[in-house]
LOZA-460034 format. One record per residue: x, y, z of N, C-alpha, C in turn; residue number from 1; residue in three letters. Coordinates in steps of 0.001 Angstrom, whole numbers. Example, Ala and Ser with C-alpha at 12.3 -4.5 7.8 and 13.67 -1.06 7.14 Angstrom:
13190_-5690_7800_12300_-4500_7800_13200_-3300_7800_1_ALA
12850_-2250_7080_13670_-1060_7140_12900_30_7870_2_SER
This chain:
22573_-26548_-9815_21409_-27204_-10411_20505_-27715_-9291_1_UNK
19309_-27348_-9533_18062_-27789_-8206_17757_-29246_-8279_2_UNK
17654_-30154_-6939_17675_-31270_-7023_16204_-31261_-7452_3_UNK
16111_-32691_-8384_14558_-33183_-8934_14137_-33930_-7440_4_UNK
12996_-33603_-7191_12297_-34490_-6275_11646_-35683_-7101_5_UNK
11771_-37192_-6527_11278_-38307_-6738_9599_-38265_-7639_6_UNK
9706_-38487_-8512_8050_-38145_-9437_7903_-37121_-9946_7_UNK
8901_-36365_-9472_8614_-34693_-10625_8772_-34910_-11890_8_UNK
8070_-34056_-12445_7921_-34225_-14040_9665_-32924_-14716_9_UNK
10212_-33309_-15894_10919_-32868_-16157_10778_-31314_-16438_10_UNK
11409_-30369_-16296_11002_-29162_-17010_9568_-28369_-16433_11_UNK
9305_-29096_-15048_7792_-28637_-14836_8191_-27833_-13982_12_UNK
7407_-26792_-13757_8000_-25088_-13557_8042_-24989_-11974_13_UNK
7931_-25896_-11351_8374_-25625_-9797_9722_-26425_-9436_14_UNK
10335_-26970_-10697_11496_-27779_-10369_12560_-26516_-9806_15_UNK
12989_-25475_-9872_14155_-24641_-9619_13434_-24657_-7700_16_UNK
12692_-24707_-7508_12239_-24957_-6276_12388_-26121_-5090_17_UNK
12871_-27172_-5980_12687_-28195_-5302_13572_-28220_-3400_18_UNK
14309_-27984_-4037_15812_-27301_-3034_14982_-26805_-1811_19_UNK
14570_-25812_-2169_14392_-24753_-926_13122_-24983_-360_20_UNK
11988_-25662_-992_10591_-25432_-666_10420_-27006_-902_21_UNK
10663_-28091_-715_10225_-29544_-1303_8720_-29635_-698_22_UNK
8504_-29095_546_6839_-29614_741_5333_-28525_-261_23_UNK
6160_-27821_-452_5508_-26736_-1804_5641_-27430_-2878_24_UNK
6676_-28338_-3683_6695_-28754_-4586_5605_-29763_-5005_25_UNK
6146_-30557_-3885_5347_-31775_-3727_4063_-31731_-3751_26_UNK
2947_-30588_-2893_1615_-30468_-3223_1392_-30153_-4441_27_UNK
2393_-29424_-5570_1912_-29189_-6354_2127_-27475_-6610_28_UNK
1496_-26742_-5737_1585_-25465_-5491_1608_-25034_-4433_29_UNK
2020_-23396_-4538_2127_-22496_-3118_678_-22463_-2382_30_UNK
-482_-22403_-3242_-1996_-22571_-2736_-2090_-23921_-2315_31_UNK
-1924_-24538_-2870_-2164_-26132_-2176_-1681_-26206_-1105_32_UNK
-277_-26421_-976_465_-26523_329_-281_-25541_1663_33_UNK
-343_-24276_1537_-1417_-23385_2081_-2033_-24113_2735_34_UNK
-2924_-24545_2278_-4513_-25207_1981_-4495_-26646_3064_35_UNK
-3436_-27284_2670_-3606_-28099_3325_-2822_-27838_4577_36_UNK
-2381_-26784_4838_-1500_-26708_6156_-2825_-26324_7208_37_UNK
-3661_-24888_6196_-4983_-24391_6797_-6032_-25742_7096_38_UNK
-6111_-26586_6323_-7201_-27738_7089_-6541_-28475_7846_39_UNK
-5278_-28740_8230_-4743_-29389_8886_-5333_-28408_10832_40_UNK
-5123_-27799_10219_-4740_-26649_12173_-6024_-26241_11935_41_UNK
-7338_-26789_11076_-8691_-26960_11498_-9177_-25221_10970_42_UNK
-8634_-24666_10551_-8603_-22889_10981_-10212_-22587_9544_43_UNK
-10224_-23356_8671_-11431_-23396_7810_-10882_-22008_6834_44_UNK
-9431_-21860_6336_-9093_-20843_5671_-9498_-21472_4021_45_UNK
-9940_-20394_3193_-10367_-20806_1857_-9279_-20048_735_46_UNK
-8047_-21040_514_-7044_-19999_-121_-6771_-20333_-1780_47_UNK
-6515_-18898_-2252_-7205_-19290_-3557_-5534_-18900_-4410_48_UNK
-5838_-19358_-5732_-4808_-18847_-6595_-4621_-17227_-6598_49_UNK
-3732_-16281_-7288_-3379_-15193_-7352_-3586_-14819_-9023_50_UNK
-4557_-13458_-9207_-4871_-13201_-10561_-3943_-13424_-11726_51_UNK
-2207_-13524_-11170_-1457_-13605_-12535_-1033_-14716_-12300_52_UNK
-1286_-15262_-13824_-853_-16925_-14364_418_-17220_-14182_53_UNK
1042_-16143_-14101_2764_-16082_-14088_3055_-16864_-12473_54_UNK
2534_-16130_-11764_2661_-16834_-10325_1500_-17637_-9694_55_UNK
930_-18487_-11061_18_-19805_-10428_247_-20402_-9325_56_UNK
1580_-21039_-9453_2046_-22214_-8845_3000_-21229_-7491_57_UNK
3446_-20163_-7293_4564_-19574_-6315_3601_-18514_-5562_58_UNK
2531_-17979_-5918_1809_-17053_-5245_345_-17861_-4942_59_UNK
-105_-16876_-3799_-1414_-17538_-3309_-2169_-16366_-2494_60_UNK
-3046_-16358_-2101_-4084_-14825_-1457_-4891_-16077_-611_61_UNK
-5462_-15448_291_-7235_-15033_830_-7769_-13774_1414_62_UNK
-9094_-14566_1096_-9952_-12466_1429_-10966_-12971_2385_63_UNK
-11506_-12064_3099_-12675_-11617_4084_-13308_-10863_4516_64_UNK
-13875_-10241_4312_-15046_-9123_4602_-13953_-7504_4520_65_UNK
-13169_-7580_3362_-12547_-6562_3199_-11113_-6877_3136_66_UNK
-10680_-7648_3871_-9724_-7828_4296_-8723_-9401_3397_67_UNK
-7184_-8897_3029_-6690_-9838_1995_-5867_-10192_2834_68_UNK
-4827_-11508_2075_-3365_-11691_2723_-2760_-12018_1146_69_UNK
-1763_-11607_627_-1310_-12380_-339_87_-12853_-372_70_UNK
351_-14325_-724_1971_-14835_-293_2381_-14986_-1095_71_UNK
3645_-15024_-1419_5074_-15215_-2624_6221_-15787_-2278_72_UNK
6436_-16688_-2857_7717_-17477_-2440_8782_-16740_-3029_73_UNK
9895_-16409_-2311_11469_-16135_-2499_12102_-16955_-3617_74_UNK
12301_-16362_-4612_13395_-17288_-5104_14703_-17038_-4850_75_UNK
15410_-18165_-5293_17681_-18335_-4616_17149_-18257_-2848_76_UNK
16152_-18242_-2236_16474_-18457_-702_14886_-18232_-101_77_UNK
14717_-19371_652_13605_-20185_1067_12757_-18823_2239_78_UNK
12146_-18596_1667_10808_-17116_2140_10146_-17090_1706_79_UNK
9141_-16907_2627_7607_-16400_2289_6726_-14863_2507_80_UNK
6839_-14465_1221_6277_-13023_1783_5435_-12958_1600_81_UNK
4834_-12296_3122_3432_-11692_3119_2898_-10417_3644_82_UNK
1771_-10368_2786_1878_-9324_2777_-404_-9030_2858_83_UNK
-705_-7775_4028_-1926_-8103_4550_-2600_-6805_4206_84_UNK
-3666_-6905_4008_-4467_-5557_3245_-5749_-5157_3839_85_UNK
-6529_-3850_4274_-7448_-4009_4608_-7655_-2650_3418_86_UNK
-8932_-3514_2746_-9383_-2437_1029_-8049_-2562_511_87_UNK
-7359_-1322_-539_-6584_-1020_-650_-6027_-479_154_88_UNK
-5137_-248_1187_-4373_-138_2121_-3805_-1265_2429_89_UNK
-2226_-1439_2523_-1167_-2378_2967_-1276_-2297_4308_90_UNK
-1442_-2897_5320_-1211_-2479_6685_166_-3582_7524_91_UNK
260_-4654_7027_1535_-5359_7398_2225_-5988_6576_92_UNK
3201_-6423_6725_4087_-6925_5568_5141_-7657_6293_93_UNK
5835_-8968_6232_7131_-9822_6830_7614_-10809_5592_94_UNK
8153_-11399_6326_8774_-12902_5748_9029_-13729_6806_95_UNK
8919_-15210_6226_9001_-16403_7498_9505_-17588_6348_96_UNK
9920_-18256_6853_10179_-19950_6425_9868_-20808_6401_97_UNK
8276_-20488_7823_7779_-21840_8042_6303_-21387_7530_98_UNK
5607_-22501_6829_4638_-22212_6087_3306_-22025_7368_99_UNK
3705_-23120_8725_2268_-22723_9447_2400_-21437_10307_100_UNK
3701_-20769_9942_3274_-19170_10300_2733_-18357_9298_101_UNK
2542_-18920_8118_2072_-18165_7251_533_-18095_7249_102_UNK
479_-19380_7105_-1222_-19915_7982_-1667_-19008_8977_103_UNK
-852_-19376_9947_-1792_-18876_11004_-1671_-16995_11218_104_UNK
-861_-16514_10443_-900_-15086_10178_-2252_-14514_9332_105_UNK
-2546_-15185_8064_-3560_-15095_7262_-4658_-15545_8159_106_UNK
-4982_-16596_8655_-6444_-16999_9405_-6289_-15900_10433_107_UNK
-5721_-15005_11199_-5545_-13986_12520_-5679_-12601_11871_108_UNK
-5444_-12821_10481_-5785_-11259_10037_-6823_-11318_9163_109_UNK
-7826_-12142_9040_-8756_-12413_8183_-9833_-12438_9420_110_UNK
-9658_-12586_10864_-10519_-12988_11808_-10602_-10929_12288_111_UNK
-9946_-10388_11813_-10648_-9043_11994_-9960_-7978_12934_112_UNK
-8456_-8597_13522_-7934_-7546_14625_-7397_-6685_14527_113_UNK
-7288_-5604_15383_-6519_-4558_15262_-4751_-5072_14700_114_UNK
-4540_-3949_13339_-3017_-4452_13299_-1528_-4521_14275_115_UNK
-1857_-3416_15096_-929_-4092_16120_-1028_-5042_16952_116_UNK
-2190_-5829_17203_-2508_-6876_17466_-2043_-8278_16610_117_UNK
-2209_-7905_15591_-1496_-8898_14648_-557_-8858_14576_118_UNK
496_-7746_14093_2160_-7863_14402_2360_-8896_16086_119_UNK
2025_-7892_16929_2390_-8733_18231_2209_-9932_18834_120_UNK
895_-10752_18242_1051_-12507_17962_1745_-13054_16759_121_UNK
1933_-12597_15929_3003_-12787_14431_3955_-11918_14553_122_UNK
5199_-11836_14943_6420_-10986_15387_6911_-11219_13799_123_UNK
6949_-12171_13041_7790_-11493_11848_7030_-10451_10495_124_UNK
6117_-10070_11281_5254_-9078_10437_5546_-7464_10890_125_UNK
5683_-6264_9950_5893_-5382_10608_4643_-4415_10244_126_UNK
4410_-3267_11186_3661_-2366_10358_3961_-800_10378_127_UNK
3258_-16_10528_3672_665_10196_2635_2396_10374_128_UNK
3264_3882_10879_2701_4653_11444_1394_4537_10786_129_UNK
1459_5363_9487_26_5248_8224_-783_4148_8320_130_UNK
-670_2728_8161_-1404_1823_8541_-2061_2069_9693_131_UNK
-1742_2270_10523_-2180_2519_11822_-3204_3647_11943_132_UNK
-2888_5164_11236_-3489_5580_11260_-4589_5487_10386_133_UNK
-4641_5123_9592_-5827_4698_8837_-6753_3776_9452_134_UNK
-6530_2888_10092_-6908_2159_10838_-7877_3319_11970_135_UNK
-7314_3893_12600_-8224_5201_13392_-8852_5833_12669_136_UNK
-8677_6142_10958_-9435_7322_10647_-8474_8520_10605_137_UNK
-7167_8744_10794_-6558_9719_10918_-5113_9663_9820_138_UNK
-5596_9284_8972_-4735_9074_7799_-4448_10420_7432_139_UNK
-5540_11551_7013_-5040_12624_6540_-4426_13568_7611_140_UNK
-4307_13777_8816_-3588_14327_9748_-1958_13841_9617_141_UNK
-2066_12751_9571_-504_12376_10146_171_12379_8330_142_UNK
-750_12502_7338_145_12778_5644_574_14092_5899_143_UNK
99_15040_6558_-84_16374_6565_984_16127_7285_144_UNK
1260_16230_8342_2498_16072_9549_4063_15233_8552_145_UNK
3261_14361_8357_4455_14037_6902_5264_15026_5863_146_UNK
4114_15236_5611_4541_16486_4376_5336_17375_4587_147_UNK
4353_18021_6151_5251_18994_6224_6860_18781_7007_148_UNK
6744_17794_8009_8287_17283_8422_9234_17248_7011_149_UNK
8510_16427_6152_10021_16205_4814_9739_17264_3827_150_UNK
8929_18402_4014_9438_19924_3371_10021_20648_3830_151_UNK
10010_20542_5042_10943_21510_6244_12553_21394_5967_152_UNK
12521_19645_5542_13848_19081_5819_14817_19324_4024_153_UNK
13763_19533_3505_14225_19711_2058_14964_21035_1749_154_UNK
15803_21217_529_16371_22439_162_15641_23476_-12_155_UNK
14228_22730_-713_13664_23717_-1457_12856_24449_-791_156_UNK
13380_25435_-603_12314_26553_211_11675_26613_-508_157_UNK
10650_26790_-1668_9642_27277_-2135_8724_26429_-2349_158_UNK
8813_24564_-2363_7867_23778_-1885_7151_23679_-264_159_UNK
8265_24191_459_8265_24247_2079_7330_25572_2136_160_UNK
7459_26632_1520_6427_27823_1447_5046_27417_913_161_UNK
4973_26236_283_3826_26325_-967_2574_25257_278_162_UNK
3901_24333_714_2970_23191_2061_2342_24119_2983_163_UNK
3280_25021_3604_2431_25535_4629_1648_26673_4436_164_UNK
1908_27298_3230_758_27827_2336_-614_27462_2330_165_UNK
-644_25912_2189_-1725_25019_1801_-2269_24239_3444_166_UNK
-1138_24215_4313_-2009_23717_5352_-2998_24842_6151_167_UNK
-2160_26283_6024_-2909_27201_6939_-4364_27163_6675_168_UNK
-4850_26709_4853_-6036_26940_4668_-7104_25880_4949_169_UNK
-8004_25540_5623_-8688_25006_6433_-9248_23646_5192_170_UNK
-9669_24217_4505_-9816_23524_2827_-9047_22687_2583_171_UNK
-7937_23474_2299_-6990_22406_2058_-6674_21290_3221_172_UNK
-6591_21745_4116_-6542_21025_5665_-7027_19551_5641_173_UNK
-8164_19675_5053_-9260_18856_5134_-8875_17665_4053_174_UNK
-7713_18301_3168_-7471_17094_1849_-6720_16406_2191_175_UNK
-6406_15193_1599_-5087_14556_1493_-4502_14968_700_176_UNK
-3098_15329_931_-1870_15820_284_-808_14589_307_177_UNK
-610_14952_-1336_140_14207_-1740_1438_14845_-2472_178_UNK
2945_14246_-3218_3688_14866_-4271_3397_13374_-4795_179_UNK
3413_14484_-6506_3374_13490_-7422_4521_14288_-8604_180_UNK
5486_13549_-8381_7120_14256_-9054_7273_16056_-8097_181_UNK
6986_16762_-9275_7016_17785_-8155_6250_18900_-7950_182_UNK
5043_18253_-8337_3492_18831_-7876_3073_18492_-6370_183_UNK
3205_19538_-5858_1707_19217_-4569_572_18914_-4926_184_UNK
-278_18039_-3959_-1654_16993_-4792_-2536_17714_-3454_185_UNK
-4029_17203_-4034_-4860_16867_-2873_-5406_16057_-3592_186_UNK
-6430_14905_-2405_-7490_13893_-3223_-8117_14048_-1601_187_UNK
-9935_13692_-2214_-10880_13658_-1079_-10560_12599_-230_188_UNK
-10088_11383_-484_-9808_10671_356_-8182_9910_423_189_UNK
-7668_9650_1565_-6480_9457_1904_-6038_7899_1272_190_UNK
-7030_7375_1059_-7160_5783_923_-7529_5782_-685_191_UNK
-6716_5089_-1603_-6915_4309_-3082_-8289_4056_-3098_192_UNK
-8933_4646_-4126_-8678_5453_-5370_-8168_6893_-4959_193_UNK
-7163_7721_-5539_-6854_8803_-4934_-7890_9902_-6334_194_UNK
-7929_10830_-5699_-8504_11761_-6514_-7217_12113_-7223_195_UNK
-7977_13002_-8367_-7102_13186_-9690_-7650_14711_-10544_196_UNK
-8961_14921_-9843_-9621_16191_-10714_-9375_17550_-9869_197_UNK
-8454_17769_-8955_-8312_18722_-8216_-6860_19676_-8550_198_UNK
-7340_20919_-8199_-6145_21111_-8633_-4787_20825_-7808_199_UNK
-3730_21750_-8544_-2370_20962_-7856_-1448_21993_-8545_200_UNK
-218_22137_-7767_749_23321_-7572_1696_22483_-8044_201_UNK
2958_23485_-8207_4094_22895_-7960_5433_24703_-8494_202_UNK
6720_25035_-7843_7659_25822_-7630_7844_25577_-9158_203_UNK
7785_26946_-9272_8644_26752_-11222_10218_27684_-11268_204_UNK
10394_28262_-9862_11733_28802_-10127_11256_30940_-9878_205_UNK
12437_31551_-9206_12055_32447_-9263_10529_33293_-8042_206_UNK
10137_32139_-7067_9612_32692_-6513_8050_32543_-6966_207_UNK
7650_32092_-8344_6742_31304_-9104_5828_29959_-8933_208_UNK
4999_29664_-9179_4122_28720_-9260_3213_28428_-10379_209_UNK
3195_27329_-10571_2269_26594_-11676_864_26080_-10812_210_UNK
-551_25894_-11189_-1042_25496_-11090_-2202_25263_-11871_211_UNK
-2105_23868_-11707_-2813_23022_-13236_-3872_22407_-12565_212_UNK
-5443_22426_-13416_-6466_21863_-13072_-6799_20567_-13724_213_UNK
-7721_20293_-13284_-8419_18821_-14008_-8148_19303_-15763_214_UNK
-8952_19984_-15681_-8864_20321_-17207_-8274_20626_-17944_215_UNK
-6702_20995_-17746_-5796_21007_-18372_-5157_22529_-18268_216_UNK
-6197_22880_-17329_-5744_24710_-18259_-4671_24920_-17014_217_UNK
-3858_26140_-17184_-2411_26373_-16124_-2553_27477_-15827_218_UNK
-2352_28188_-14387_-2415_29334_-14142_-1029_29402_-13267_219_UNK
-246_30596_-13465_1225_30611_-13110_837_31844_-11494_220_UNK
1454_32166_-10837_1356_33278_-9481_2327_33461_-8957_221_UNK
2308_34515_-8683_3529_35240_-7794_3257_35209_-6157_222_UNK
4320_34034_-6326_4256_33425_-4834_3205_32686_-4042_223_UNK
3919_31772_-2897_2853_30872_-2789_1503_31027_-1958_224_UNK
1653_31995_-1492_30_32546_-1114_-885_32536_-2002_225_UNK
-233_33058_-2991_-1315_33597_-4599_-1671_32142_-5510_226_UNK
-664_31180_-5507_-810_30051_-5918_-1782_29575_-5066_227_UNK
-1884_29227_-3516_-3076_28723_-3078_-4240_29200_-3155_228_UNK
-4179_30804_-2941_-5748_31311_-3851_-6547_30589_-4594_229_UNK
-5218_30995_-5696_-5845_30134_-7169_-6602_28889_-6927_230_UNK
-6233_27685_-6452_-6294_26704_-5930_-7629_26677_-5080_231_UNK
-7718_27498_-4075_-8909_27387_-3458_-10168_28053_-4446_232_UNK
-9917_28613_-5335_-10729_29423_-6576_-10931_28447_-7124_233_UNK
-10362_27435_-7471_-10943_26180_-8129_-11649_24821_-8000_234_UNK
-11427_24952_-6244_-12365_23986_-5958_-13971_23573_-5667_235_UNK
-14489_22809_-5898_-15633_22871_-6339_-16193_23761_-4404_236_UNK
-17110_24282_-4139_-18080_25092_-3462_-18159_24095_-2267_237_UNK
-18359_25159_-977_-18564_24342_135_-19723_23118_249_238_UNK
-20307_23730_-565_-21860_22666_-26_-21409_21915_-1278_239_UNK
-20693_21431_-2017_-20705_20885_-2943_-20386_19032_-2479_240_UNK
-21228_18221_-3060_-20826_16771_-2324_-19886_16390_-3145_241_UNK
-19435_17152_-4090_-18199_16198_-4665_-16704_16582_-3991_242_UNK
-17061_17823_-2742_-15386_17953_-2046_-15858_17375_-1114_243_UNK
């Protein structure tokens, strides 16, 4: 049973907390406590609640010119995860115990630096190849290098035929490739929102291929050369601004 801190109200929803987090309790919330750790160390951070009501009081964010942090308290054992965003893209992620590393992680990645710059003054943050490359601009090179390393490594020879099928072609080259169950994807850009109207393959057995367009319709091929044809037959025209 979690000890009541002195003035807590009965049944009030940060009591299972009291234990592990008492200076969180005590402000009230995970944003408060924040807040006042950020005006304390002068840093002028503006930290706000988190869109779900569910985690009013245990979650907390800030944003800046693109750029998020959003924190969550651990429950059964005293952590803070955070977790740092530039757009949609995750680029670091840790846990810590002490709230003015949490602070001063959020005010250092809100001030605009390169992410390995931020891991390496915040050591309990990690990141990670993709982050990184996105960060350069080279997100769709190193998915591609992805892809094809863990098709190589897979059983299925006929997804491993269908990838490098799809990288030889310069077109495709140019996409981000994705699996989605066990379709090969492309989308124009590597970064959320992913495209969704393009077509997309996937091994049906036998040396076979499926490939299904935006529109629903399916065209089957004998083998994966003929499947990428298809595929490049369906994408919208070079000069076209929607590839």
């Amino acid at each position: 049973m979690s000890e009541q801190l002195p003035g807590a109200v009965p049944n009030d929803p940060m009591d299972e907390y009291a234990t592990l987090y008492p200076e969180v309790v005590q402000a009230g919330s995970l944003q408060s406590a924040l807040q006042a750790v950020a005006d304390h160390a002068g840093h002028g951070l503006a930290v706000e609640l988190t869109s779900s009501p569910g985690w009013r009081y245990v979650a907390a964010r800030a944003e800046a010119e693109g750029r998020s942090v959003n924190v969550l308290m651990v429950s059964r054992t005293r952590s803070f995860s955070v977790d740092c965003w530039a757009g949609e893209i995750q680029m670091a992620s840790g846990s810590t115990q002490t709230l003015s590393e949490v602070v001063g992680a959020m005010h250092s990645w809100l001030q605009g630096p390169r992410v390995r710059e931020l891991v390496t003054q915040w050591p309990f943050l990690r990141t990670w190849e993709l982050a990184e490359a996105h960060e350069r601009g080279e997100a769709i090179p190193v998915r591609w290098r992805r892809l094809r390393e863990a098709a190589a490594r897979t059983q299925d020879a006929a997804l491993h035929e269908l990838v490098e099928a799809a990288f030889a072609q310069p077109r495709l080259r140019a996409l981000s490739p994705g699996r989605s169950m066990y379709w090969l994807t492309f989308s124009r850009r590597a970064a959320p929102p992913i495209c969704h109207d393009l077509p997309r393959a996937m091994p049906i057995g036998n040396g076979r291929y499926r490939v299904q367009f935006a529109d629903g319709q399916v065209h089957e091929a004998d083998g994966a050369a003929d499947a990428i044809a298809v595929i490049l037959r369906g994408l919208p025209g070079e000069g076209d601004p929607g590839l």
